[in-house]
N, C-alpha and C positions, 0 to 999 in steps of 0.2 A: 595506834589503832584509829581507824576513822569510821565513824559513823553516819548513817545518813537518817534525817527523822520524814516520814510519810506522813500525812492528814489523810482520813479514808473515811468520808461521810456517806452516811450509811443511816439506811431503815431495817431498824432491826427485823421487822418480819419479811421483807420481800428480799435482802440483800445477801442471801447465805453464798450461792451459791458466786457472786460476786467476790465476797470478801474470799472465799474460799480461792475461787482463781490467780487475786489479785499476791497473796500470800505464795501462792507454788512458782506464782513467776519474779520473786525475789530470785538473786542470787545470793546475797548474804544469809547470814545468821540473826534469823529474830531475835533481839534480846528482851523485848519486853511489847506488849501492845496496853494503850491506857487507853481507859475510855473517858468521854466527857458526859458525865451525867448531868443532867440539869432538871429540875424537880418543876414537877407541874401539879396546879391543884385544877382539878375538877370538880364537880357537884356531889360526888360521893368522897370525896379524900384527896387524900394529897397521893400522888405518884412521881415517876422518874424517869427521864427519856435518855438514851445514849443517842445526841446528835452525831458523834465523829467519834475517830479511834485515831492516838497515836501510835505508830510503828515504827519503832526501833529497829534500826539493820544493822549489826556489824559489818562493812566491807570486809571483803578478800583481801 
């Protein structure tokens, strides 16, 4: 089996419709998407940003 791994950086609020494209026009089989969270603190708390998504393709 071979696989092929994608990087797909991305803003979570404006990017839906992007990510959503970029996913149908795979031709493999998603096996998995990871995200990279990376923690941010601000003046009220600590929070969490997803910079990037890995994506996992099974080839054909």
């Amino acid at each position: 089996m071979k696989y092929k791994v994608h990087r797909f950086d991305i803003n979570m609020q404006r990017d839906r419709d992007k990510l959503e494209q970029f996913l149908n026009s795979l031709e493999g089989e998603i096996v998995s998407i990871i995200p990279n969270i990376e923690p941010k603190l601000q003046g009220m708390g600590a929070t969490a940003k997803v910079d990037f998504l890995y994506i996992v393709e099974k080839m054909k």
